[in-house]
C-alpha positions as protocol buffer text, in pm:
chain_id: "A"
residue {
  index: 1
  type: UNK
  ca { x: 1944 y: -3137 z: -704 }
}
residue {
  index: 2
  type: UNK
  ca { x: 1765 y: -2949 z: -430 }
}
residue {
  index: 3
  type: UNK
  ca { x: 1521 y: -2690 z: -575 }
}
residue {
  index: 4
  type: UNK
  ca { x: 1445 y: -2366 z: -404 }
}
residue {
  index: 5
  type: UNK
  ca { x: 1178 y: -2117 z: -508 }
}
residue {
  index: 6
  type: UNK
  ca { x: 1304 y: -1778 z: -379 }
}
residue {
  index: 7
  type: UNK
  ca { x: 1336 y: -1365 z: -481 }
}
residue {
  index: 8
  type: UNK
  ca { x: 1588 y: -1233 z: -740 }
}
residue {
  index: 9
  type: UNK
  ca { x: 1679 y: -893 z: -698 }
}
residue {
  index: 10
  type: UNK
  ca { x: 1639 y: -622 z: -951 }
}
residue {
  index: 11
  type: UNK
  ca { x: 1568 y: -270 z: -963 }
}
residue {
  index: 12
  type: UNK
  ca { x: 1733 y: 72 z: -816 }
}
residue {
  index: 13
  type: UNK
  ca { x: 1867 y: 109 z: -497 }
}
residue {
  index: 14
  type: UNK
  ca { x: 1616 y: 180 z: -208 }
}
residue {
  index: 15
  type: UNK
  ca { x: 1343 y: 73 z: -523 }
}
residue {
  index: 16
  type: UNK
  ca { x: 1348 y: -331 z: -541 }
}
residue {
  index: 17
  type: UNK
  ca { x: 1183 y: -520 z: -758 }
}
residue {
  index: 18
  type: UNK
  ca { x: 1161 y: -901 z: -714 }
}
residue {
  index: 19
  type: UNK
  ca { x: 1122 y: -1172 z: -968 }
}
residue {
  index: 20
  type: UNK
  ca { x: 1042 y: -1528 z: -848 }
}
residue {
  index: 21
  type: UNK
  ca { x: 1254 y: -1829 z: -943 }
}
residue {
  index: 22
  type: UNK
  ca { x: 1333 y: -2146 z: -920 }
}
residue {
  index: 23
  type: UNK
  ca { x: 1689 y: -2244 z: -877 }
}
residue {
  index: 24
  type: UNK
  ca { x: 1941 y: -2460 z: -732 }
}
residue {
  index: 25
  type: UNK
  ca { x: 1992 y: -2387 z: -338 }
}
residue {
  index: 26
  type: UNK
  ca { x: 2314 y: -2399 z: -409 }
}
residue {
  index: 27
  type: UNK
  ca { x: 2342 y: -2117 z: -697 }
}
residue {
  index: 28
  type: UNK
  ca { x: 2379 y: -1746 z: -598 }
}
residue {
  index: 29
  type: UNK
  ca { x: 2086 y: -1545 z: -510 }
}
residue {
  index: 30
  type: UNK
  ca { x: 2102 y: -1293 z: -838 }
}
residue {
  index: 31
  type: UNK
  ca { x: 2245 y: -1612 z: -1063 }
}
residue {
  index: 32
  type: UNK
  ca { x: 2159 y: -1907 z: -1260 }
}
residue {
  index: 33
  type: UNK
  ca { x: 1807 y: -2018 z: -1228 }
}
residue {
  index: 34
  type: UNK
  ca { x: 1633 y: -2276 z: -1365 }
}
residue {
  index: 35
  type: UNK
  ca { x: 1261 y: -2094 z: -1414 }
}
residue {
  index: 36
  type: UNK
  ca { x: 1098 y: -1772 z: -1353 }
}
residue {
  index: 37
  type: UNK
  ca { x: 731 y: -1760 z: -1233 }
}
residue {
  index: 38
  type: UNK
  ca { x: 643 y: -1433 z: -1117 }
}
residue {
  index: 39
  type: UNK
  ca { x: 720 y: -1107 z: -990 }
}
residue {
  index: 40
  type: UNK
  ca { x: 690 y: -869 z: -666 }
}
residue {
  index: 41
  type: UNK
  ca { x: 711 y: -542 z: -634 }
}
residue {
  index: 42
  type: UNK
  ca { x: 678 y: -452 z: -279 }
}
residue {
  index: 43
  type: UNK
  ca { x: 662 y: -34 z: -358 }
}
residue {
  index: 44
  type: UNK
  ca { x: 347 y: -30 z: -429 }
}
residue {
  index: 45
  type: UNK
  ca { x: 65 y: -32 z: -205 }
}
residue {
  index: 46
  type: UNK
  ca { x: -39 y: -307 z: -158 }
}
residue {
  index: 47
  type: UNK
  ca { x: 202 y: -465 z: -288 }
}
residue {
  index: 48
  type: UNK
  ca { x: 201 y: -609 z: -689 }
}
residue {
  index: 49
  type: UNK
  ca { x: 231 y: -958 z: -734 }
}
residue {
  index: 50
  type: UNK
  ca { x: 233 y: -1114 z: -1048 }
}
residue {
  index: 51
  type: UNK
  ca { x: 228 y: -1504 z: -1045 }
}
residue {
  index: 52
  type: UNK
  ca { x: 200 y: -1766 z: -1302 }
}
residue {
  index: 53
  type: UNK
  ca { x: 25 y: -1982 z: -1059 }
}
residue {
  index: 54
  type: UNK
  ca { x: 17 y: -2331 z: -1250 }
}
residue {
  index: 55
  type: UNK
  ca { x: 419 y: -2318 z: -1307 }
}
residue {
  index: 56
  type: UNK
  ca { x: 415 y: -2263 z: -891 }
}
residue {
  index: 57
  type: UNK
  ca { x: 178 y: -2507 z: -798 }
}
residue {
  index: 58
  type: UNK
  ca { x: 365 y: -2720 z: -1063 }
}
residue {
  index: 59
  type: UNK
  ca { x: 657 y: -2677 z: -867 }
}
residue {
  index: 60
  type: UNK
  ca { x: 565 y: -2687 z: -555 }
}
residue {
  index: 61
  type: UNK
  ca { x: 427 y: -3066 z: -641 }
}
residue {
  index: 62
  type: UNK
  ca { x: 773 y: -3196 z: -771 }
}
residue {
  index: 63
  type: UNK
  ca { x: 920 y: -3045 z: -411 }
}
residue {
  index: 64
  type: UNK
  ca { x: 1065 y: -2713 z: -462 }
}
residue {
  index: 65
  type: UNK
  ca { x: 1136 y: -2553 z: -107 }
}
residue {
  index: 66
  type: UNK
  ca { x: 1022 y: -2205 z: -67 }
}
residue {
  index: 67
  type: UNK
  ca { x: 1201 y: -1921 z: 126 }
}
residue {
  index: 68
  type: UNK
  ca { x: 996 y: -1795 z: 425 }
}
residue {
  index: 69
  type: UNK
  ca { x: 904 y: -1435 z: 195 }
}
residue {
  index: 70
  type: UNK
  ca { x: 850 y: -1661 z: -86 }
}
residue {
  index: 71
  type: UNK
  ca { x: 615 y: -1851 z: 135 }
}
residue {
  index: 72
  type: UNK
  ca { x: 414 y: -1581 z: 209 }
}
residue {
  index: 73
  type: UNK
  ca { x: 361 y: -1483 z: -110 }
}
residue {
  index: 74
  type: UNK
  ca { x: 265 y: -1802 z: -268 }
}
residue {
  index: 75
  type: UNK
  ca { x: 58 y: -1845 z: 44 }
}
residue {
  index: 76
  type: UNK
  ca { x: -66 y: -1467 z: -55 }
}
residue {
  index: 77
  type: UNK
  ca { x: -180 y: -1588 z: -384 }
}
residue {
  index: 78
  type: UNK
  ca { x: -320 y: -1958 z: -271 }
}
residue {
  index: 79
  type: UNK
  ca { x: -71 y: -2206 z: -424 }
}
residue {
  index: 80
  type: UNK
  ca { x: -19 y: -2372 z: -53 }
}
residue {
  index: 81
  type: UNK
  ca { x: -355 y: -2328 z: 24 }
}
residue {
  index: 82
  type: UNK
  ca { x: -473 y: -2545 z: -321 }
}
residue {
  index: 83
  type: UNK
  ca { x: -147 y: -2792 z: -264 }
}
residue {
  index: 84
  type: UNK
  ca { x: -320 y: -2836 z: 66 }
}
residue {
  index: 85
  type: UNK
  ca { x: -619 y: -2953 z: -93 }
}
residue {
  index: 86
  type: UNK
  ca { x: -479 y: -3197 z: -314 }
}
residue {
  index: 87
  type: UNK
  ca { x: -286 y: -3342 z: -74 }
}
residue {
  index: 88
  type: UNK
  ca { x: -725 y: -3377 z: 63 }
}
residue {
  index: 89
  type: UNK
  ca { x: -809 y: -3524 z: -260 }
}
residue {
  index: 90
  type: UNK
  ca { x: -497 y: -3781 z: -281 }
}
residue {
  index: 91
  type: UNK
  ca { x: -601 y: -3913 z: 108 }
}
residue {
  index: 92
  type: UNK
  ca { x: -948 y: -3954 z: -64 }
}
residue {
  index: 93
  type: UNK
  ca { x: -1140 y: -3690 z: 210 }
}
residue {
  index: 94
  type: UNK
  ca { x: -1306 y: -3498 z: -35 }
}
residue {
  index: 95
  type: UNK
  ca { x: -1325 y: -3580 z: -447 }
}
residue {
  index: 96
  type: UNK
  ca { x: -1160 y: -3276 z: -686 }
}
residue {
  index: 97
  type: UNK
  ca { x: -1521 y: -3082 z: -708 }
}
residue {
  index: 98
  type: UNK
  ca { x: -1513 y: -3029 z: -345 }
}
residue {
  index: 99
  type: UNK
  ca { x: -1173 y: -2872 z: -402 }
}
residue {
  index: 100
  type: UNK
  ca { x: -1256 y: -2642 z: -682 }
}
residue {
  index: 101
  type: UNK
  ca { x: -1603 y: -2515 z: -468 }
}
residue {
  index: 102
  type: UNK
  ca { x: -1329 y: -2468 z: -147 }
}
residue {
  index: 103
  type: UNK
  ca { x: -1101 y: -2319 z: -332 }
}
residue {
  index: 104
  type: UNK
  ca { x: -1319 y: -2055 z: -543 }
}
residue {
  index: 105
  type: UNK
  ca { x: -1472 y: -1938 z: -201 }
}
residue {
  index: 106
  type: UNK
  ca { x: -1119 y: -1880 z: -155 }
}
residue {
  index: 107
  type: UNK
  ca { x: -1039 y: -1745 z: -359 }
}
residue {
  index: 108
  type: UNK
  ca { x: -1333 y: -1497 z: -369 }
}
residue {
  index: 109
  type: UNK
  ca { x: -1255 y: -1440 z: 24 }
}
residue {
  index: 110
  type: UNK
  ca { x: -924 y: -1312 z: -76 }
}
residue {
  index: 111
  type: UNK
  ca { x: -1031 y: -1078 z: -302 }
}
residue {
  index: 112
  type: UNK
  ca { x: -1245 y: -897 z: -112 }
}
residue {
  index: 113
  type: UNK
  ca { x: -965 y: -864 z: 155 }
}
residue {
  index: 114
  type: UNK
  ca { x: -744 y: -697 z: -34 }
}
residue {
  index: 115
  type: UNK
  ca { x: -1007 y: -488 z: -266 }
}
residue {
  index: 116
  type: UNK
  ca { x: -1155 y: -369 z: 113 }
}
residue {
  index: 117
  type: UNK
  ca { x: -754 y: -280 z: 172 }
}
residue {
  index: 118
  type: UNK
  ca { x: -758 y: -77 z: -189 }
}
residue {
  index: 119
  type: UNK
  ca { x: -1089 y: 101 z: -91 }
}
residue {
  index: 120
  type: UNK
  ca { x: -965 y: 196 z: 252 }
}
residue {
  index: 121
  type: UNK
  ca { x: -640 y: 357 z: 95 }
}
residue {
  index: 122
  type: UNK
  ca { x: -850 y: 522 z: -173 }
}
residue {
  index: 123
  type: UNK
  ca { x: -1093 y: 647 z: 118 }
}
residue {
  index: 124
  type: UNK
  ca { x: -773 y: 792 z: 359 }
}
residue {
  index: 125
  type: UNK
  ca { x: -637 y: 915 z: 85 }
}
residue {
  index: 126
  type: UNK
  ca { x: -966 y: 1117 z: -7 }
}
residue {
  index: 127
  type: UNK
  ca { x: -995 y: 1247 z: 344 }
}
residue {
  index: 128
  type: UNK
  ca { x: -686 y: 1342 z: 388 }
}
residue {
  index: 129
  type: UNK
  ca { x: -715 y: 1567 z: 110 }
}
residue {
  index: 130
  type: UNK
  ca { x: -1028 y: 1690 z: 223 }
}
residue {
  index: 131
  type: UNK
  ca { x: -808 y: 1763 z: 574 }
}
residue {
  index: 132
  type: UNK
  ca { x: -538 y: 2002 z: 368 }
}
residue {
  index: 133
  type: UNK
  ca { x: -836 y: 2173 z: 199 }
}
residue {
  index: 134
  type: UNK
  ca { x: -978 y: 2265 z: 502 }
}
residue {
  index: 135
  type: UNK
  ca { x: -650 y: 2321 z: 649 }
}
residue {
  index: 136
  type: UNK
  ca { x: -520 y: 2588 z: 372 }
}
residue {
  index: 137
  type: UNK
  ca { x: -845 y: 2759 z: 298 }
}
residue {
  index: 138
  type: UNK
  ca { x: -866 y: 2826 z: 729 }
}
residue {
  index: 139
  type: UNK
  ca { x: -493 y: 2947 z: 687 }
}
residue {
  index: 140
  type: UNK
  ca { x: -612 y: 3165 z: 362 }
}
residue {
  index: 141
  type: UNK
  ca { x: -883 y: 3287 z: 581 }
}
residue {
  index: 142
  type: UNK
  ca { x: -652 y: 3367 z: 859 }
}
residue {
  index: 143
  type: UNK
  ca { x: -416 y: 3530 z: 672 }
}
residue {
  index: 144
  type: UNK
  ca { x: -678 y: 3740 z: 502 }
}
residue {
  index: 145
  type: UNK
  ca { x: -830 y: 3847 z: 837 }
}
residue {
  index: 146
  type: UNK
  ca { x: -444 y: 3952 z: 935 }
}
residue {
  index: 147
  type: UNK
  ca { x: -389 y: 4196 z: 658 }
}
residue {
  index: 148
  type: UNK
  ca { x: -729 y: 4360 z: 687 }
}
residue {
  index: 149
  type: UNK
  ca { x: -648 y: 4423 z: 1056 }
}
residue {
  index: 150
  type: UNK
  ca { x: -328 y: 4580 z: 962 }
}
residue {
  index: 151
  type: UNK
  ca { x: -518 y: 4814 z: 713 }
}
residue {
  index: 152
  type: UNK
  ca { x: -781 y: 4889 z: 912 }
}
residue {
  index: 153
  type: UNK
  ca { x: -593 y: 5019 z: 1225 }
}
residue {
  index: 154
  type: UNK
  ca { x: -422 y: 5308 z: 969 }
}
residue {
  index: 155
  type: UNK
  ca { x: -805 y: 5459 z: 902 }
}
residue {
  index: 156
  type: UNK
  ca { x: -881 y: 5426 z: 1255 }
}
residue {
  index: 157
  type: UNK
  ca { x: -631 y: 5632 z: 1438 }
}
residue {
  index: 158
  type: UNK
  ca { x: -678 y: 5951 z: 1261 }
}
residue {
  index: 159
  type: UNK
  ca { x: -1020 y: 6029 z: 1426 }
}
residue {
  index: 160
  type: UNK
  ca { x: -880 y: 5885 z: 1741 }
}
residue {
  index: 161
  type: UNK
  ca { x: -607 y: 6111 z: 1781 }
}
residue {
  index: 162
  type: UNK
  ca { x: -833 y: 6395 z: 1648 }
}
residue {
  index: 163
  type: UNK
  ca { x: -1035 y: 6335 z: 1941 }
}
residue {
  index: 164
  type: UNK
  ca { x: -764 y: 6329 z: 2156 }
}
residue {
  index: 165
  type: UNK
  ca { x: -666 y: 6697 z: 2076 }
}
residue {
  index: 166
  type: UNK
  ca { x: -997 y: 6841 z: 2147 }
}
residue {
  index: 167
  type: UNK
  ca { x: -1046 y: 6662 z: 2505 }
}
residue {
  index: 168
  type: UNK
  ca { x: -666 y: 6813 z: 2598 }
}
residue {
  index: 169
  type: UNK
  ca { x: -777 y: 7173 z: 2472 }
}
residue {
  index: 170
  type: UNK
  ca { x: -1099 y: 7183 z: 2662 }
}
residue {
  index: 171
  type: UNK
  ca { x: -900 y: 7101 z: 2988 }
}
residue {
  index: 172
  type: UNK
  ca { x: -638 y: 7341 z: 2928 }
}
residue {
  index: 173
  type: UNK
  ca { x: -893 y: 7642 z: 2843 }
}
């Protein structure tokens, strides 16, 4: 029986939510499966991935075939990467210490990457607000400065046009 490990499909239109399983290629893409290891849920940013990674790297050593997007995600989370290793360790290149030190550095690696990504959001996000603070308090200001000039005009005129008066009476007298 030819095992795949793919994405099941749950959740509200235009709102997926994933769950990872293992099934038979051969079963429908929402149906049977034989075992779930994880989640995705691509709508958040970035993305949430949950992953029992033992149960994938389990899998992926009795020869479960990944879809390409489940690929990326066990890639995403290192399963290939420590399968990769192993396969090191087997050949006899490197003994299983070596692995663990390559594959906590990693490990480590990947964490800053996407904690960097999380600070970066959290830091446009801040300035962005900062932008529509500035924005509304210049349009306040703006709008402000617009109804004083409309009030101001009212006072104005009346000496004006007093002024007026007097310079047409001296030239008529």
């Amino acid at each position: 029986m030819a095992t795949k490990i793919r994405l099941q499909r749950h959740g509200k239109k235009g709102r997926p939510f994933y769950h990872l399983v293992v099934a038979d290629a051969r079963a429908p893409r929402d149906g049977k499966f034989i075992d779930r290891i994880g989640s995705y849920n691509p709508n958040t940013n970035p993305a949430t991935i949950v992953l029992d990674f033992d149960k994938a790297l389990d899998w992926m050593n009795k020869g479960a075939q990944p879809t390409d997007t489940a690929r990326t995600i066990l890639s995403d989370k290192g399963v290939l990467y420590k399968k990769h290793l192993q396969g090191g360790v087997k050949k006899g290149a490197f003994d299983e210490a070596a692995l663990e030190t390559k594959f906590a550095a990693w490990t480590e690696a990947n964490a800053a990457k996407v904690s960097g990504k999380k600070d970066g959001l959290a830091n446009a996000k801040a300035e962005a607000k900062k932008a529509a603070l500035v924005a509304e308090a210049a349009k306040k200001d703006a709008k402000a400065a617009a109804i004083a000039a409309k009030n101001a005009p009212v006072a104005e005129e009346a000496p004006a046009e007093e002024a007026a008066e007097e310079t047409t009476e001296e030239t008529e007298g």
